[in-house]
N, C-alpha and C positions, 0 to 999 in steps of 0.2 A: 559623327554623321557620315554616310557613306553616297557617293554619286553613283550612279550608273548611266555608262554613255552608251545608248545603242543605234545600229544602223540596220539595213536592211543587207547592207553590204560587207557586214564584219562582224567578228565577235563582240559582246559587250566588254566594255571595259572600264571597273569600278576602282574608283579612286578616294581617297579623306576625303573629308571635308574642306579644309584649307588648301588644300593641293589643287582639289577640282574647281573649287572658289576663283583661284589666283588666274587657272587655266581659262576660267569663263569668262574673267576681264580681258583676258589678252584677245580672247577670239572677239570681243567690242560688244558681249552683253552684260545682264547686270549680274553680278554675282550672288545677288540678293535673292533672287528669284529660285525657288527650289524645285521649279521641270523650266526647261525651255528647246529650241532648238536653232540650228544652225540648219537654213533651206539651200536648197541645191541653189539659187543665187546666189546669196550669201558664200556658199563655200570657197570659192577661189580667193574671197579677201581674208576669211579667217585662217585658210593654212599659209595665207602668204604671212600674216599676222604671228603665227603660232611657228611660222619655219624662222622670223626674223628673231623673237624670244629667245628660240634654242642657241641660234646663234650667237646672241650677245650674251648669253648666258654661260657659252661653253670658254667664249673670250673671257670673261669674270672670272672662271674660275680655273682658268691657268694657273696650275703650282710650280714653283720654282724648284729647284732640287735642294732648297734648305727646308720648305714646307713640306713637302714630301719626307725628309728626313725627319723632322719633328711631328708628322702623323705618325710616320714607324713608329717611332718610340715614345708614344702616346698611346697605340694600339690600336688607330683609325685608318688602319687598310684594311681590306678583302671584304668579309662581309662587314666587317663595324665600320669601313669607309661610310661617308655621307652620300645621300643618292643626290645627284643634281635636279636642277630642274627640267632641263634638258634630257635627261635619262626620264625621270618619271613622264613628260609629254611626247615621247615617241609613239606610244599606244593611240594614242588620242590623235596624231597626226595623221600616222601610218591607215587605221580608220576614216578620218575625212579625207582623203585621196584616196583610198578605194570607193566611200561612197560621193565621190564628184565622177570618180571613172562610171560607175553605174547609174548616177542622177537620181539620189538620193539624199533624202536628210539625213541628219544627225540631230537625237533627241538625250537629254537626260534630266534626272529626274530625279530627287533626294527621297 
């Protein structure tokens, strides 16, 4: 299943199912729900929510220079690397701070 998140203020920007799912917890709705939105009140808590995610997520996935050396030769750099979480919710941020500069929702919708 696929999400699509849109603004009035940005491009849409479609995501999994599991990926958009995890994202719609963290912004503090239910993930269950397949349209909802984030209102221009709302918005300042959910990118503080969504900005604190990334961050603890990019702490998490700190590699060491042995894990790095056993992705090399495993074959999981460049494109066959793993995407983080924090790499896939940029879209989705970068979006709700354009639409809080314009006083805008954010709506999506499976």
């Amino acid at each position: 299943m696929l999400f699509t998140f849109r603004s009035d203020a940005a491009s849409d920007v479609i995501m999994f199912g599991d990926t958009a799912k995890k994202l719609i917890s963290i912004l503090g709705k239910d993930p269950d729900d397949s349209k909802g939105i984030v209102t221009v009140e709302q918005l300042p808590d959910a990118i503080r929510r969504l900005r604190t995610a990334i961050e603890e997520d990019k702490v998490r996935s700190q590699r060491t220079p042995e894990q790095e050396e056993a992705d090399a030769e495993a074959g999981r750099t460049g494109l066959a690397a793993p995407v983080s979480l924090a790499q896939r919710a940029w879209p989705l941020l970068d979006m709700m701070e354009h639409s809080q500069r314009e006083r805008v929702p954010v709506i999506w919708g499976a």
